[in-house]
C-alpha positions in Angstrom: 0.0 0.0 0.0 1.2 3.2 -1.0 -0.4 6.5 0.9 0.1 10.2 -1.1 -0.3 12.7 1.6 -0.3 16.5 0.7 -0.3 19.6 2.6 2.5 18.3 4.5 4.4 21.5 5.3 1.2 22.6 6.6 0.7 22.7 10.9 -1.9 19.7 10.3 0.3 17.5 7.5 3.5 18.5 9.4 2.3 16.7 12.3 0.3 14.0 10.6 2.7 12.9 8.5 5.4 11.2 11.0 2.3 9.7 12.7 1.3 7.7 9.4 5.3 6.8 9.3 5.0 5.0 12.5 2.1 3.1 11.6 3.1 1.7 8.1 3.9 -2.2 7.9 6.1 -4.2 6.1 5.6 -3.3 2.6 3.6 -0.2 3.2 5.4 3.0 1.6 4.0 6.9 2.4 4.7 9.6 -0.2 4.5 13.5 0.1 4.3 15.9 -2.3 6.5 19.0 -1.3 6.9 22.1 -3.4 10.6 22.6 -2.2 13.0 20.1 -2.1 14.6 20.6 0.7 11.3 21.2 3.0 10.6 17.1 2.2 14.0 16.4 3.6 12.7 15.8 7.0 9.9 13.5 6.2 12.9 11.6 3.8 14.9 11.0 7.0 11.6 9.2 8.6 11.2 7.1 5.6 8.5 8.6 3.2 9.3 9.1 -0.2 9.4 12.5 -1.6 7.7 14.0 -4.9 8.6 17.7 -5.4 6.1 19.8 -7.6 3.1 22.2 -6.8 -0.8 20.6 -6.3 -2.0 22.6 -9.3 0.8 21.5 -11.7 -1.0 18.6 -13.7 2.2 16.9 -14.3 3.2 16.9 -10.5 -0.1 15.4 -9.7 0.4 12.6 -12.2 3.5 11.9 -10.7 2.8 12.2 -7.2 -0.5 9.3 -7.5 1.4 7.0 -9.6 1.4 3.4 -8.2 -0.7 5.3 -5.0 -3.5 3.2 -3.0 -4.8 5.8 -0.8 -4.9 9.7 -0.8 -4.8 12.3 2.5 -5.4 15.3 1.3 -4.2 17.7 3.7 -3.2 20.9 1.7 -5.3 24.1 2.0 -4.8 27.7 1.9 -7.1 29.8 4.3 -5.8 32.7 6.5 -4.7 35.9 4.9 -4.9 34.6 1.8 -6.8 36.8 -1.4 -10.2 34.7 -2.3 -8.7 33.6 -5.5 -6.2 31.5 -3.4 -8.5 30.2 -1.4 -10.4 28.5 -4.3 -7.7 27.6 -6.1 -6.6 25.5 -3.9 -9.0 24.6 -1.6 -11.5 23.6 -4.5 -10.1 23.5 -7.5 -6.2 21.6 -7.0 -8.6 19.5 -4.4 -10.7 18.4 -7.4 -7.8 18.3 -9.8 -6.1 16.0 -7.5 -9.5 13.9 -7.1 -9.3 13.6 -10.4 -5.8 12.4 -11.2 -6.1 9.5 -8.2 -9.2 8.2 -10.2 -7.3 8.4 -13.4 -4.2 6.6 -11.5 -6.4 3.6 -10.2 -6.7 5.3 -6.1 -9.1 3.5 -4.0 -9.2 5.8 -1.2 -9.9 9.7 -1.2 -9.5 11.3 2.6 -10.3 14.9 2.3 -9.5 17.3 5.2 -12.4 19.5 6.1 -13.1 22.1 8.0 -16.5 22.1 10.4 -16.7 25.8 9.0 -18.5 24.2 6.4 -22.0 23.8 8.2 -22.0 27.8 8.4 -24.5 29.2 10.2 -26.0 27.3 13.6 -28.4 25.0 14.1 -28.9 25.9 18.1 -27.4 22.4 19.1 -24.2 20.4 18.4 -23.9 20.1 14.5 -23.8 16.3 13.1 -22.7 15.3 9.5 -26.6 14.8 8.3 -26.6 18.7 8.8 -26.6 20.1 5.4 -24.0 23.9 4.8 -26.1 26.4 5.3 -23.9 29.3 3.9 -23.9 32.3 6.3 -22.1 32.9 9.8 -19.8 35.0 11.3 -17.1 32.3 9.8 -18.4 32.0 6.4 -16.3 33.1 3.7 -14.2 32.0 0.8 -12.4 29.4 3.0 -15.4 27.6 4.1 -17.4 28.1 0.5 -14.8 26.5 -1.1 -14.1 23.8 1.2 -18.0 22.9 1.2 -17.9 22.6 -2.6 -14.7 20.9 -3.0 -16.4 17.7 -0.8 -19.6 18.0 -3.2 -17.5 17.9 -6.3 -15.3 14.8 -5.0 -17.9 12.9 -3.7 -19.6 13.6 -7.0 -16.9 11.8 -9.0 -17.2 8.8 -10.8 -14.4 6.0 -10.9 -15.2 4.0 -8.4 -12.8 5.7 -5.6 -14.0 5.9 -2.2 -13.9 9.5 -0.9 -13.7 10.1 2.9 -14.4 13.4 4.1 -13.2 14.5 8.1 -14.1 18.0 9.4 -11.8 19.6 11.8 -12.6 22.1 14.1 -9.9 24.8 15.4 -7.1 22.5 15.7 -4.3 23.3 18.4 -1.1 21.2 20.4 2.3 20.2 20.2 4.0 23.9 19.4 1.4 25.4 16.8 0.7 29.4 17.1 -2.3 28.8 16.5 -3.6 28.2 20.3 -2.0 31.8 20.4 -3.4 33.3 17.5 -6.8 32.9 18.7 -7.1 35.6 20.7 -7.1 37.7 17.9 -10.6 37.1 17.5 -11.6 36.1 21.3 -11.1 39.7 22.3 -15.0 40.7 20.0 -16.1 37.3 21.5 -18.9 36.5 24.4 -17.5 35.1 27.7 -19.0 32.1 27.8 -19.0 32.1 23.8 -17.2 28.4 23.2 -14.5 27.3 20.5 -14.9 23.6 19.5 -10.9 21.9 19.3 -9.3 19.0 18.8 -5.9 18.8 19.1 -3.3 17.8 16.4 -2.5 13.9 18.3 -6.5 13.6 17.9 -6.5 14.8 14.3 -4.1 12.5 13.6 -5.8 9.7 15.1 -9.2 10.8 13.1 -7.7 10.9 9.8 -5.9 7.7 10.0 -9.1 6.3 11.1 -10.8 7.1 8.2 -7.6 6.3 6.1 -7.8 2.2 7.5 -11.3 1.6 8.5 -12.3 -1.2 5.9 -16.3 0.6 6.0 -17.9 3.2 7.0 -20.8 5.0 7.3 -21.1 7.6 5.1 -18.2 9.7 3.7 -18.6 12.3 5.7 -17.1 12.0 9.6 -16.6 15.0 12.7 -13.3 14.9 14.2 -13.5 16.7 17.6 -12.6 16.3 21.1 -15.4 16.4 23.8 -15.1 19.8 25.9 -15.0 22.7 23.7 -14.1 26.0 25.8 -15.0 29.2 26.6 -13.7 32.5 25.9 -12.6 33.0 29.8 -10.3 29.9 28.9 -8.7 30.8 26.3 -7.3 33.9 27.6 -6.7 32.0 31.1 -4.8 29.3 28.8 -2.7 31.9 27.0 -1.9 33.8 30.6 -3.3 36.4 29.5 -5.9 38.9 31.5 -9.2 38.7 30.5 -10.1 42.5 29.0 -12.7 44.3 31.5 -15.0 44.6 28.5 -15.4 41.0 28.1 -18.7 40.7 30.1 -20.1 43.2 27.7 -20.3 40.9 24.9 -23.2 38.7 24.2 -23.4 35.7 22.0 -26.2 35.0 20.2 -25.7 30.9 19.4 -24.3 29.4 21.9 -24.1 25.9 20.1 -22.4 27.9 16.9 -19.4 26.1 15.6 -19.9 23.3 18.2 -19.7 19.8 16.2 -20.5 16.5 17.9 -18.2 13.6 17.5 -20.9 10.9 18.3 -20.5 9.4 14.8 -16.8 8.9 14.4 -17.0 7.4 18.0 -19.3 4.7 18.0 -18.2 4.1 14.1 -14.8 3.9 13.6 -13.5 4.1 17.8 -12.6 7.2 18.3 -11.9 8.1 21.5 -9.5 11.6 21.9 -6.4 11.2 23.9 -6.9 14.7 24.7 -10.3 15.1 25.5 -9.7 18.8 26.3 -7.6 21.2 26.1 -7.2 21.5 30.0 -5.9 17.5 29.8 -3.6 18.6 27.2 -2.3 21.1 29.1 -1.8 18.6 32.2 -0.1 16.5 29.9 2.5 19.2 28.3 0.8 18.5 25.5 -0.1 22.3 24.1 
């Protein structure tokens, strides 16, 4: 079994990828697709095998699926990026890629999510029969995008099977973004809550949807089981909590919140970090 994972230089695919190394077998191989050489040399030294080329060059893409079992694709483009780039490659290099794995004989599709994709709330914990419903104070070009990408590859025809995991705000093990956060916090309510999971659990998620021989539906929450409130995030950071905090309101208190009954009772999942206050205990963040 060979296993093309993109995105790797990414917080998520940086961190996934040594997790798939550990749990190849004999005569399993993992492959990345890097756009600069010498940013795949790390994941060379744990064993994967390195294709250098960009997601939206068709020749890379033919290269990089060639002989492949099973896709992870990780890559997206989101934060501070123009609209344009956000499309590009959150949709249309996610398609593209789709696309080439069918052409190259793939059998497995896992496309990384985002639970930004349900938009606007629902007044209770959102599942994966929840249709997008575009609108939200998180909609935009990130989330749009993402939301038609799964349509398009679920809508392909080949006979791969596509997989689709939503993350929520993903955090652990060194990323920024824990810190970053408060960026946004400081307009939130105080008991407005941020839905997590952290980058061990992702991992886990992913690689559950990557092995499991069936499942139940394509589509698949990956989330730990304590999201947090506003007061804790600042509290987390060691930060002070501004005095005009209490002066916010929140609206939806359920927005954003996704429930990860589904990918527990199908597939096992249990997080190791079931908050963010255990991964903290564990030196985890």
């Amino acid at each position: 079994m060979i296993t093309l994972v993109t995105g790797t230089t990414g917080q998520v695919g940086r961190r996934f990828v040594p997790r798939l190394l550990t749990q190849t077998r004999p005569g399993e191989r993992v492959r990345v697709l890097v756009r600069d050489a010498a940013r795949g040399e790390p994941f060379a030294d744990l064993g994967a095998e390195v294709v250098v080329g960009d997601l939206r060059d068709e020749e890379a893409l033919g290269k990089a699926v060639a002989g492949v079992d099973a896709v992870v694709n990780v890559a997206a483009s989101f934060r501070g990026v123009p609209d344009e780039e956000a499309w590009a490659v959150n949709r249309d290099a996610a398609v593209a890629l789709g696309t080439a794995a069918v052409s190259a004989g793939v059998r497995r599709f896992v496309q990384v999510s985002t639970g930004n994709v349900y938009g606007t709330g629902r007044g209770r914990p959102l599942t994966e029969d929840d249709e997008s419903r575009p609108g939200g104070e998180l909609w935009g070009a990130y989330p749009e995008s993402k939301a038609v990408a799964e349509r398009e590859l679920l809508a392909l025809e080949g006979g791969m099977e596509v997989r689709i995991g939503r993350l929520p705000f993903v955090y652990g093990e060194g990323d920024p973004h824990l810190a970053d956060v408060l960026r946004w916090a400081v307009n939130w309510a105080p008991a407005q809550r941020l839905q997590m999971a952290h980058h061990a659990d992702v991992g886990q998620g992913l690689m559950r949807l990557l092995y499991a021989p069936a499942v139940n539906g394509p589509l698949y929450n990956i989330a730990d089981d304590a999201p947090v409130t506003t007061v804790e995030l600042y509290r987390l950071n060691g930060v002070e909590v501004p005095a005009d905090l209490h002066t916010h309101t929140d609206p939806d208190p359920w927005f954003g919140i996704m429930s990860n009954q589904k990918i527990r009772r199908d597939l096992g999942f249990r997080p190791v970090h079931p908050s963010v206050w255990t991964a903290r205990d564990a030196g985890a963040l």
